[in-house]
C-alpha beads as a LAMMPS data file, in Angstrom:
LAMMPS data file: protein, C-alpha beads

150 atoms
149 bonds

1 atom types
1 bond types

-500.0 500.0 xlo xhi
-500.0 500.0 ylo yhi
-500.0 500.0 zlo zhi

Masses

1 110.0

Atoms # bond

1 1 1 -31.640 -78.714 441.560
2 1 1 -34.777 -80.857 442.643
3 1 1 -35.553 -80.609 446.168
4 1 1 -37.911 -83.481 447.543
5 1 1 -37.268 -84.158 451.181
6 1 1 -38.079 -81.803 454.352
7 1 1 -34.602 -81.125 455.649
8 1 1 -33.068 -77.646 455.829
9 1 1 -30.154 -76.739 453.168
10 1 1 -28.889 -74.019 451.612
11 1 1 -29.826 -74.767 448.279
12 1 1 -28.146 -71.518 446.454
13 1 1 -24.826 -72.012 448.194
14 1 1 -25.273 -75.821 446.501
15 1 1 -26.552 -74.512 442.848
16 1 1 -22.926 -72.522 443.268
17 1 1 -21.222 -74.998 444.014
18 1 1 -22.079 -77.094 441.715
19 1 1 -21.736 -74.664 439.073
20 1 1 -18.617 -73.589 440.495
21 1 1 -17.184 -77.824 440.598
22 1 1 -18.225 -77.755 435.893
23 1 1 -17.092 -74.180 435.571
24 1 1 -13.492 -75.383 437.498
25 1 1 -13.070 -78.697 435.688
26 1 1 -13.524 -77.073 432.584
27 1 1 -16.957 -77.848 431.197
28 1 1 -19.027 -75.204 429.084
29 1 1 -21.678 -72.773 431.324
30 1 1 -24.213 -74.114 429.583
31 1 1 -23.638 -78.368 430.644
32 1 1 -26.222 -79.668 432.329
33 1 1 -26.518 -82.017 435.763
34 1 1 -29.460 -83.141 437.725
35 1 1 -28.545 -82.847 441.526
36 1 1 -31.775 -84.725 443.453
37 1 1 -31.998 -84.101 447.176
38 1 1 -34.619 -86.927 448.727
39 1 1 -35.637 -88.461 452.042
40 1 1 -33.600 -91.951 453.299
41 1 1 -36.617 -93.892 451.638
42 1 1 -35.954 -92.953 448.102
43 1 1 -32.817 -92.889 448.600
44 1 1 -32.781 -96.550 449.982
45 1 1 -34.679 -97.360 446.746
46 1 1 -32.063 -95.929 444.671
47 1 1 -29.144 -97.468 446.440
48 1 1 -31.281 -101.333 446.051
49 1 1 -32.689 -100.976 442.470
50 1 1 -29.084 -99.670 440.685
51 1 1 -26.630 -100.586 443.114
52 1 1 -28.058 -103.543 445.113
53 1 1 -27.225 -102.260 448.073
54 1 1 -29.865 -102.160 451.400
55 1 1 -30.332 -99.161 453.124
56 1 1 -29.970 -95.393 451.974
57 1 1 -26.792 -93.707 451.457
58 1 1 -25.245 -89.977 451.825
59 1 1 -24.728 -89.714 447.984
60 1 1 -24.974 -91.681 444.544
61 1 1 -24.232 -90.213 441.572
62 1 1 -25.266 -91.531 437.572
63 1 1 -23.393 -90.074 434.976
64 1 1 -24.618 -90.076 431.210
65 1 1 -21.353 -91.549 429.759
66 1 1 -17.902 -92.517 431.000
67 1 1 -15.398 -89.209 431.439
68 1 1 -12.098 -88.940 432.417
69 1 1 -10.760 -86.497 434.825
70 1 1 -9.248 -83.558 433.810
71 1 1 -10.723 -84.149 430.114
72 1 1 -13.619 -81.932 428.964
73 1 1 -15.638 -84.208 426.134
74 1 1 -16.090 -82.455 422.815
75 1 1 -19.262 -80.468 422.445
76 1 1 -20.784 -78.307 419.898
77 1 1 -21.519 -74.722 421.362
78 1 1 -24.386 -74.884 418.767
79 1 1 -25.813 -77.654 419.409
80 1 1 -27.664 -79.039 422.676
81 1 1 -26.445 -78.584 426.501
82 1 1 -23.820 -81.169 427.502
83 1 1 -25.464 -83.862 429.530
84 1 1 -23.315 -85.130 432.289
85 1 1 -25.744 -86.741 434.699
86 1 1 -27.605 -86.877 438.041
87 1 1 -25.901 -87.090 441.511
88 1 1 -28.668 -88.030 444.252
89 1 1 -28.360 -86.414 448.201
90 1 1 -29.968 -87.617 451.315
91 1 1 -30.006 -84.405 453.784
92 1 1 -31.407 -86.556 456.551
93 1 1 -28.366 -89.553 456.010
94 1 1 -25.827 -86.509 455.527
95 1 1 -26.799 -84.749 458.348
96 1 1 -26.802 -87.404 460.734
97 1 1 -23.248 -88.641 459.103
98 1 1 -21.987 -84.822 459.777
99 1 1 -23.295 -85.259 463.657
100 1 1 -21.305 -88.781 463.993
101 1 1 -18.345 -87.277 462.945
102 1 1 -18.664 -83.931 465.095
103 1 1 -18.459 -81.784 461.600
104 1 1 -20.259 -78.802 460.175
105 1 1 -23.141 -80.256 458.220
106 1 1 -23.055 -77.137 455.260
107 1 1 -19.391 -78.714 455.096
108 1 1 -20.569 -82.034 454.904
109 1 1 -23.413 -81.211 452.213
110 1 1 -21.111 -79.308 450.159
111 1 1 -18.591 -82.133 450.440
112 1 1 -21.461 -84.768 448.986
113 1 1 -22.543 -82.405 445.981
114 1 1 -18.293 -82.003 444.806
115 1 1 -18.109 -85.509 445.508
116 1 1 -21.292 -86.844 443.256
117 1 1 -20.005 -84.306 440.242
118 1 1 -16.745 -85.296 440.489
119 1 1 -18.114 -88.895 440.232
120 1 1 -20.011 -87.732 436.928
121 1 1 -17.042 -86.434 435.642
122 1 1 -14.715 -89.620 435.892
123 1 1 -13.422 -89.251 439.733
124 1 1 -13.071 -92.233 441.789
125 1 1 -11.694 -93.344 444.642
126 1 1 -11.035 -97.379 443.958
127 1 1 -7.635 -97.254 444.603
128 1 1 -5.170 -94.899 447.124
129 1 1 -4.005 -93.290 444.093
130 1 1 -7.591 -92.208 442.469
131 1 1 -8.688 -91.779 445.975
132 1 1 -5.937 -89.202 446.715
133 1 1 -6.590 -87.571 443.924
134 1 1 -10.174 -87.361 444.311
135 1 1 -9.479 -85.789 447.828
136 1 1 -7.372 -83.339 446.994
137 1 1 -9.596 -81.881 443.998
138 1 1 -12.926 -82.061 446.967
139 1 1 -10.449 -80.317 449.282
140 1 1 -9.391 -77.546 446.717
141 1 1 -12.875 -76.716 445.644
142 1 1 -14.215 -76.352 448.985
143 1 1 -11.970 -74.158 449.965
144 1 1 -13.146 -72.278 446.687
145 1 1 -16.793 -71.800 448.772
146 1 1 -15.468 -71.440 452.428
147 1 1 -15.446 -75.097 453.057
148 1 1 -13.817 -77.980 454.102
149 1 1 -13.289 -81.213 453.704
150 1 1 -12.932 -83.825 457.049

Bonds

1 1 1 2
2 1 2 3
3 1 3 4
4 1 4 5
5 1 5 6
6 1 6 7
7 1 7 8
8 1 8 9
9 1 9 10
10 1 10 11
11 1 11 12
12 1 12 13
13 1 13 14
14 1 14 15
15 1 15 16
16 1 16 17
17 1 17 18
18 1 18 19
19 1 19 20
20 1 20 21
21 1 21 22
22 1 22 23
23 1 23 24
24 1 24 25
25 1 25 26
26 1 26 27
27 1 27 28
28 1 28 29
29 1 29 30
30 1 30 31
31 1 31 32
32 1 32 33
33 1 33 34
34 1 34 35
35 1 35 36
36 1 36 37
37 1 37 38
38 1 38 39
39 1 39 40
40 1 40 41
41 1 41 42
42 1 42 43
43 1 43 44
44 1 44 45
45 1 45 46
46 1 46 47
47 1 47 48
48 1 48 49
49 1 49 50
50 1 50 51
51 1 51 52
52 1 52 53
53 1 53 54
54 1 54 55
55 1 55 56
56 1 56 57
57 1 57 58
58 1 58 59
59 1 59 60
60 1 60 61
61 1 61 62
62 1 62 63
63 1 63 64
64 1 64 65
65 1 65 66
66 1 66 67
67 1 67 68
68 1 68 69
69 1 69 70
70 1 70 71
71 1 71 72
72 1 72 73
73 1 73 74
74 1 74 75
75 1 75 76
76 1 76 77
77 1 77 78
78 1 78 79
79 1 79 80
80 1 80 81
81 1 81 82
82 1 82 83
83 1 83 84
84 1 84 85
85 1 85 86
86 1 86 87
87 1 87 88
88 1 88 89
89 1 89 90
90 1 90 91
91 1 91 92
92 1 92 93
93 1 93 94
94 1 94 95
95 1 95 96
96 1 96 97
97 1 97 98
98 1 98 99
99 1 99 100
100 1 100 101
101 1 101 102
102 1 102 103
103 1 103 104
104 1 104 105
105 1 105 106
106 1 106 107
107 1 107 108
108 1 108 109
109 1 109 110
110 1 110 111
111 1 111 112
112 1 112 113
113 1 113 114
114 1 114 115
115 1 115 116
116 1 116 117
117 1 117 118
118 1 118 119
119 1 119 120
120 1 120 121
121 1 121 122
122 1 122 123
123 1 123 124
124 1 124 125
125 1 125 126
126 1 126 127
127 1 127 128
128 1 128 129
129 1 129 130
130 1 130 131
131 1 131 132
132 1 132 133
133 1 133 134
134 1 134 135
135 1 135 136
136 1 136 137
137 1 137 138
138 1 138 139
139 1 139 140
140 1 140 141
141 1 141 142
142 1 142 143
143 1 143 144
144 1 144 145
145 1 145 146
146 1 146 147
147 1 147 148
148 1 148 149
149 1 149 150
């Protein structure tokens, strides 16, 4: 976990997390993710130069290779870490976002890093189907940490 920005977060209750979203969805202890936190400038450089988008975002996530939910890829305990990829967090977007919405922003912070890893690991919400099921698996491991999901 790369910290680069100046707001406040808990940053071991977000390495557990994390851990605790691989070690749930089945992925070895020793797979490896990037999770960036940065200011809304990077992150409004991120969000133009691979998504096209203006303007910074709560959360973008890049994963390695295309996974499917629910499937863990094949990986040689002998060999190197599993790669899965980086998910990218603006505190200073998130928290505001949490403040909008009257919420808890540890909830909301907890709710972007499931959200990006699930992303890495073949989550999405395109349709009402994926989304719902994308929900309910944020909403279960939240509740894992003493979270929840708005």
């Amino acid at each position: 976990m790369a910290d680069e920005q100046s707001e406040s977060v808990d940053l071991e209750h977000l390495r557990g997390l994390a851990e605790l979203v691989l070690r749930e969805e089945g992925y070895p202890p020793e797979s490896e993710l990037t999770v960036l936190l940065v200011n809304e400038d990077e992150m409004s450089s991120y969000n133009e130069r691979f998504l096209n988008r203006a303007g910074p975002t709560d959360v973008l996530a890049f994963p390695v290779e295309e996974l499917v939910p629910g499937i863990t890829p094949d990986h040689d305990a002998s060999g190197p870490p599993l790669m899965i990829g980086d998910v990218i967090v603006a505190p200073a977007y998130v928290r505001r976002q949490a403040a909008d919405s009257e919420i808890d922003f540890d909830d909301e912070m907890a709710l972007m890093i499931a959200h990006g890893i699930l992303h890495l690991l073949g989550y999405d919400h395109l349709d009402d189907e994926d989304a719902a099921l994308m929900e309910r698996r944020e909403t279960e491991l939240l509740s894992k940490v003493g979270r929840t999901r708005r």
